[in-house]
SETI-601881 format. One record per residue (C-alpha): x, y, z. Coordinates in steps of 0.02 Angstrom, whole numbers, plus 50000, padded with zeros to 5 digits. Layout:
N
XYZ ...
//
This chain:
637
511424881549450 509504882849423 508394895749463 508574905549617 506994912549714 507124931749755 507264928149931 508844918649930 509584926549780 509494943349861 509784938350035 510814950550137 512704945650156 513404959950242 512674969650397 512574985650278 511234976450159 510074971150319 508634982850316 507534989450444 508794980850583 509954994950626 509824994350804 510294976550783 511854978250678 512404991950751 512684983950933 513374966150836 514794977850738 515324987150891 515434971950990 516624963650839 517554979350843 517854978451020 518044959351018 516634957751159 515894943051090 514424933751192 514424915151205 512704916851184 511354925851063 509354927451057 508534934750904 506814936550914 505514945850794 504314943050652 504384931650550 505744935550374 506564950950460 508214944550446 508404932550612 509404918150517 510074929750407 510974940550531 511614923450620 512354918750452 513264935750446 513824936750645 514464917650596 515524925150457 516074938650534 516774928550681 517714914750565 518194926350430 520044924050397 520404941050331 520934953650476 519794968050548 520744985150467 521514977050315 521254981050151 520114968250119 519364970450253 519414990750335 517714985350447 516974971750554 516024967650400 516404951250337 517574950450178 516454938550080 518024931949999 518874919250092 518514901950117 517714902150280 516294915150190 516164906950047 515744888350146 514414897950269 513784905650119 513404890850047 512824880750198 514024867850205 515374874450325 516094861250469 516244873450602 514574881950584 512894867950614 510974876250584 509864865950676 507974865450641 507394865650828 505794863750762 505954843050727 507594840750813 506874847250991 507174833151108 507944829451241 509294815051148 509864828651000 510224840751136 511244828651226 512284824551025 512434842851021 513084846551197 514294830951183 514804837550997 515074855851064 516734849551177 517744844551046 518754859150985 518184865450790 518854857150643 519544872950560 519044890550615 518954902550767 517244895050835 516314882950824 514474891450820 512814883250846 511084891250725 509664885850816 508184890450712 506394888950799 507134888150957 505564890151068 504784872851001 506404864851087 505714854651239 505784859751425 506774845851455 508064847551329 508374865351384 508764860451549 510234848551472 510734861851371 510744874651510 512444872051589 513584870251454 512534885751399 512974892851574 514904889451539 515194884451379 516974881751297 517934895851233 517794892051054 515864888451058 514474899551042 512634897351036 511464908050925 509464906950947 508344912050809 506434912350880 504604921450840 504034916351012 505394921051144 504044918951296 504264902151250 506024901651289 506274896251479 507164913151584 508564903751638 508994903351437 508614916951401 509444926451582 511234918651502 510954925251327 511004943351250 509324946151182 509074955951023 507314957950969 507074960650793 505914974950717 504644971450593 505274980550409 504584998150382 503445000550210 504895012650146 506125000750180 505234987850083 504634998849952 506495002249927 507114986149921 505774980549804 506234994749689 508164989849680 507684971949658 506144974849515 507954987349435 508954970949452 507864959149363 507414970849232 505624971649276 504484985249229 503464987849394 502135004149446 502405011749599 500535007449650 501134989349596 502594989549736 501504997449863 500434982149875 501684970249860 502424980650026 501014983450114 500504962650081 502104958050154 501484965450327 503284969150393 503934954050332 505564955050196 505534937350151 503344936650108 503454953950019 504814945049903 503864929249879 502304936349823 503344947449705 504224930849637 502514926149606 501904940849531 503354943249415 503014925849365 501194930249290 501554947149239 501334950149042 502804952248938 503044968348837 504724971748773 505354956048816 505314963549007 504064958449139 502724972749167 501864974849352 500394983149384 499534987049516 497704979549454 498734963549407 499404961849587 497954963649654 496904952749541 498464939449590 498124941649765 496134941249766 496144959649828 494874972749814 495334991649772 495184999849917 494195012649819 492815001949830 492805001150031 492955021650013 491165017849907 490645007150058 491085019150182 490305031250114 488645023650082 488565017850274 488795037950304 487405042450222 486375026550295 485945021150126 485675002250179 485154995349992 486355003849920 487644995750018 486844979849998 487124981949802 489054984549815 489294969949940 488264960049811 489134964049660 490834959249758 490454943249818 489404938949611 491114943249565 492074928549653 492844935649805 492624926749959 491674937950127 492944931450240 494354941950122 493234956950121 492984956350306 494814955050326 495174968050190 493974981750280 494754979450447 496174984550370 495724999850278 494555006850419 496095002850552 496905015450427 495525026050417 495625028150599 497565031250607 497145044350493 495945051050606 497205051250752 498865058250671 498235066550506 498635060150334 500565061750370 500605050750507 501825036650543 500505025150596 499955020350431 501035010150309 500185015750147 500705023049981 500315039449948 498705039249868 498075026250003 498445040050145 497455053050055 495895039550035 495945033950206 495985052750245 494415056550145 493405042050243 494115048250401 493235063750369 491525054450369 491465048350544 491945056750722 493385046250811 492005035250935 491155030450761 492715025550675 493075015050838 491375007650839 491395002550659 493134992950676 492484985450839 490984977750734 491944972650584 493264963850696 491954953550786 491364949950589 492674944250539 492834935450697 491174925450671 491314921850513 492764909150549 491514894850597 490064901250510 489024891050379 488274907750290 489674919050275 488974930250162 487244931450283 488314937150419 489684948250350 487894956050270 487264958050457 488954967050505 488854980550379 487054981550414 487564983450570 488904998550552 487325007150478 486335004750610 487605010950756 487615030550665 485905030350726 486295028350915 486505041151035 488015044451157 487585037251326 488055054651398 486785062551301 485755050851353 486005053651534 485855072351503 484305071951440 483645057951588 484265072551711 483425086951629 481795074651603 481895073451815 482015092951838 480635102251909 479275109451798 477665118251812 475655112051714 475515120951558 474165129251471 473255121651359 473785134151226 475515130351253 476745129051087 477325112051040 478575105950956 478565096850776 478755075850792 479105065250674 478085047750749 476585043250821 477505036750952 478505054350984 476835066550959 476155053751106 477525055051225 477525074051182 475825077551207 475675066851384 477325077951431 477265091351540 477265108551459 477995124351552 476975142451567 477005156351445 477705164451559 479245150651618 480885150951537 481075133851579 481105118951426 480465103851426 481915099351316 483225086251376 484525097851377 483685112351481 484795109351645 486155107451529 485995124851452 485485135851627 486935144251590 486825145151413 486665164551341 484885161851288 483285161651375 482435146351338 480485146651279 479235130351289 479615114251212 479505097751212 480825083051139 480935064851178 482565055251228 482645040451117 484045027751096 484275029650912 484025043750787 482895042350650 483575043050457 483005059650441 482855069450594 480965080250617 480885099050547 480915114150674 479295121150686 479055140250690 478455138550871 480085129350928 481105141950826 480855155250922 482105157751082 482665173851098 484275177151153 484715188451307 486475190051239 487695187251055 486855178850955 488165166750876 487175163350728 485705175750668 484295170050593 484685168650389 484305182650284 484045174450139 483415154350173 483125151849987 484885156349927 485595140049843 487365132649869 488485146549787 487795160149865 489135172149956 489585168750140 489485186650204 488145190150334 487185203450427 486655201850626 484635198950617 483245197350734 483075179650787 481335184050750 481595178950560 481985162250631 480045154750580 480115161750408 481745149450368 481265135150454 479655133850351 480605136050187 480845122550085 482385110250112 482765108249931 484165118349903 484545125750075 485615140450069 487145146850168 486305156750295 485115143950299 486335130350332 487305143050458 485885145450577 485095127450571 486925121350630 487095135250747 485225130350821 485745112050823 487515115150911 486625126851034 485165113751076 486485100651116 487375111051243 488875115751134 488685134551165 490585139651133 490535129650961 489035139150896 489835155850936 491495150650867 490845145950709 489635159850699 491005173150702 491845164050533 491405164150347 490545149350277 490375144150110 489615131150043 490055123649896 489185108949791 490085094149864 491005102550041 490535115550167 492195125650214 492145137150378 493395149150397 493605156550584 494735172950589 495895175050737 496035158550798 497295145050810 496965127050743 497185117850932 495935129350990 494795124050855 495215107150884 494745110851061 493255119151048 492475108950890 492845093450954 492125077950902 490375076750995 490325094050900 490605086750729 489275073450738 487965085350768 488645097350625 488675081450510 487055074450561 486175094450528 486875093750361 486325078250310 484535085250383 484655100050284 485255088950139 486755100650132 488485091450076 488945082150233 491005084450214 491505098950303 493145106150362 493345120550486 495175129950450 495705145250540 495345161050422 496295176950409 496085193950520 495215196450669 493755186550730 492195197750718 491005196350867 489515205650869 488835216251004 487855210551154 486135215851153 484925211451267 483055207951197 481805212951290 480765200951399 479035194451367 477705205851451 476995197451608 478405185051602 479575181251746 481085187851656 480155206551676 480115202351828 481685197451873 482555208551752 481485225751827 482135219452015 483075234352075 484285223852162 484585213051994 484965228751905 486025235452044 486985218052011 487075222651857 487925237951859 489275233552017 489825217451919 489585225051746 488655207851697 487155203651603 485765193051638 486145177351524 484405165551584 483005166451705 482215148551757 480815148951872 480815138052030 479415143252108 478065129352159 476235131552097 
//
């Protein structure tokens, strides 16, 4: 006999070889062990699960001349050995037809085969009917086949194999038992792969298998072929077959995903011509955009699975290695981002099915995933159009302003509104959003845009200084010129200090420096709880990571409280401070350590004084045991 692909040589012949079908073959062998056999069977699924193949078997089992609980046969398995087997085996058995519904679909074969299907069988128990494709089978010719399907003879039994069963009319398939089929786990195939690469004698890396696995996409039968293929081309060193993985994936036209980490990464960072250089070298290189496209929607689907369900997670089908590199790009972008980006890829990928220029557009879509960090969240956006409709009082002309980076921004700032010396109101977006924040709020002035700028404007001294009529979650850094290794252990300090870091240089920022600029950003966005949080933990900041350790706290309720509006502010402050933007906030050890509320004393002439030297505010003080967290003036003038 000549040479036998790998997907029929190794082609399941007992129920116990079928893999990643238990469900299936479990239900088949108790029903042959209980001899409550159907006249009629549906098998539906992915393609090269084992549909057919499980027929086959089920055939066997049924026309197997050996006895269930013999020696040759203890189980419901088929024996393999007798003649009935053998002739199914080999596809020529009387008793047991395979049809290809796909060309034999009208309405006059269905009519041969319901005529053929009275006669009694030649040989064996029943006489059993494969139909393979069975949802390209006309409407017509089902409704001949549906009453002798409704009451068939005793010896005759129908079996449907189909990827489509919607196709299938319901009065089939409400006179059938319907199995549907599961697509093969990447263990599963991994393991299969393993035993086979054993069997031939083929020298194969485990990174090798992985993407023959994970190319099969569920699929038994395509993970085989492409390793039939592979082995084929693989060099010979021993006199044995050698895979690896670079030769796999230079078979398949595949990309490492190492270089979409590369890609990923430069989109983080918004370095457009940098990205622009890798995509180039790809495509100089011979691989086509419309594989890329398709290649990147995979890894950043993974990417977000990771996100969701950690590195361990069941959703992803990956070796190893790939979990831990899907991990690492995961840690680049907030869940809404990761969402985003796969949104714009797909529609890529989409266009570039009819496209002319595919390399112009799938250039456009990664410009494009570059573009989106820059936007901001629509409910920051409406925050900030509330707070710009709040009341507010004519400033002096001597009024603080805050830094801008534009012309356009200094004009909108300078034509805004600014509040009194005296006001604890901000003409910031998020002033109505932080009333109740524990911090009094001095004047200042920001514009709501719809996309952030590459690199956000520095704090000026004036718009550093808020004093804070409670904790201060982060004080103002002790040190601003400490570089990256300095030690993470800090000392409460007046906020005052604040000025004297902003206007450091952003060089080589240090620790503290990096703790209170986050703490100032997280606070500014209305994420009060997350400042504190972190500001009670140790930081350290090393050359390529920034690690926060929080004492006495569980990881859900740092989940909860840094969540992952949170995140993209910490990330974007880093990148501002040009501090490593990959951080990871773990719970520490001890207790957390909070420091004391203090109050700092009002402004003279200023309506906290007032407020704060009203003897019924301080009685209210002392019967509710509270402090005075903000003062915003309301009156007219």
């Amino acid at each position: 006999m000549g040479y036998q692909v790998l997907a029929r040589k190794y082609r399941p012949q007992r129920f116990a070889d079928v893999a990643g079908q238990e469900h299936v073959t479990r239900t088949l062998m108790n029903a042959l062990a209980q001899n409550r056999i159907a006249h009629g069977y549906i098998f539906s699924g992915h393609r090269g699960i084992g549909k057919t193949t499980i027929a086959r078997i089920v055939a066997m089992a049924l026309n197997c001349r050996t006895e269930i609980g013999s020696e040759t046969r203890p189980t419901p398995e088929p024996c393999g050995v007798c003649d009935s087997c053998a002739e199914i085996r080999q596809g020529n058995a009387v008793d047991v037809i395979e049809i290809d519904a796909a060309t034999n679909r009208g309405i006059d074969e269905i009519r041969e085969l319901r005529d053929a299907a009275r006669y009694a069988p030649s040989r064996d128990r029943y006489k059993i009917y494969i139909l393979d494709e069975a949802h390209q089978i006309t409407e017509a010719a089902f409704n001949a086949l549906l009453k002798t399907l409704e009451e068939p003879p005793a010896h005759v039994i129908f079996m449907m194999a189909t990827t489509q069963p919607e196709d299938i009319p319901q009065t089939i398939r409400s006179r059938c038992q319907h199995f549907s089929f599961h697509a093969v786990k990447f263990a599963d195939i991994m393991a299969q792969l393993r035993m086979i690469a054993t069997e031939e004698q083929v020298e194969a890396e485990d990174a090798a298998l992985a993407l023959l696995a994970e190319a099969g996409d569920g699929s038994m039968r395509d993970a085989l072929s492409i390793m039939d293929q592979a082995i084929a081309s693989a060099p010979i060193e021993g006199g044995r077959p050698v895979l690896s993985g670079a030769q796999i994936r230079e078979l398949m036209g595949a990309v490492p995903n190492a270089v979409f980490e590369r890609l990923l990464e430069a989109i983080a960072a918004g370095q457009s011509a940098e990205l622009m250089e890798q995509l180039n070298l790809l495509v100089n290189a011979g691989h086509s955009p419309f594989s890329l496209a398709r290649q990147m929607v995979r890894y950043l689907r993974n990417a977000l699975m990771a996100k969701l369900g950690g590195e361990q997670t069941e959703l992803l089908q990956i070796s190893g290695d790939e979990r831990a590199r899907a991990t690492r790009t995961a840690l680049l972008f907030t869940e809404e981002e990761l969402t985003r980006n796969l949104q714009i890829v797909l529609r890529t990928f989409d266009d570039l099915n009819y496209r002319q220029e595919q390399r112009f557009h799938l250039e456009l879509g990664l410009l494009k995933l570059i573009h989106a960090q820059r936007l901001l969240p629509l409910e920051e956006l409406l925050s900030g159009a509330a707070a710009a409709t709040g009341p507010r009082s004519a400033a002096p002309s001597s009024a603080p302003r805050s830094s801008v980076s534009s012309p356009q921004a200094a004009q909108a700032a300078s034509a805004a509104p600014q509040a009194p010396a005296g006001s604890s109101w901000s003409a910031s977006p998020t002033a109505a959003k932080m009333e109740s924040s524990p911090r009094v709020e001095s004047s200042s002035s920001s514009v709501a845009t719809m996309e952030r700028t590459a690199s956000a404007p520095t704090r000026s001294a004036e718009a550093s200084i808020r004093p804070f009529s409670g904790n201060a979650p982060f004080p103002a850094p002790a040190n601003p010129s400490a570089g990256y290794g300095a030690a993470a252990t800090l000392t409460e300090g007046a906020l005052a200090k604040a000025p004297e870091a902003a206007t450091q240089p952003a060089a080589a920022p240090g620790v503290e420096s990096v703790r209170y600029a986050v703490g100032s950003a997280l606070v500014d966005a209305g994420h009060v709880s997350a400042a504190q949080l972190l500001g009670t933990g140790s930081w350290i900041l090393e050359a390529t990571s920034l690690r926060i350790e929080v004492p006495g706290m569980g990881k859900k309720m740092l989940t909860l409280t840094i969540n992952a509006a949170a995140e993209k502010i910490i990330r974007q402050e880093l990148q501002r401070l040009g501090a490593p933007t990959r951080f990871l906030v773990v719970p520490g050890d001890g207790a957390a350590s909070a420091s004391p509320l203090t109050e700092a004393p009002p402004l003279a002439g200023s309506v906290q004084q007032a407020a704060l030297s009203n003897p019924l505010v301080q009685r209210a003080k002392e019967i509710f045991k509270a402090e005075v967290r903000s003062v915003v003036d309301l009156r007219q003038k």
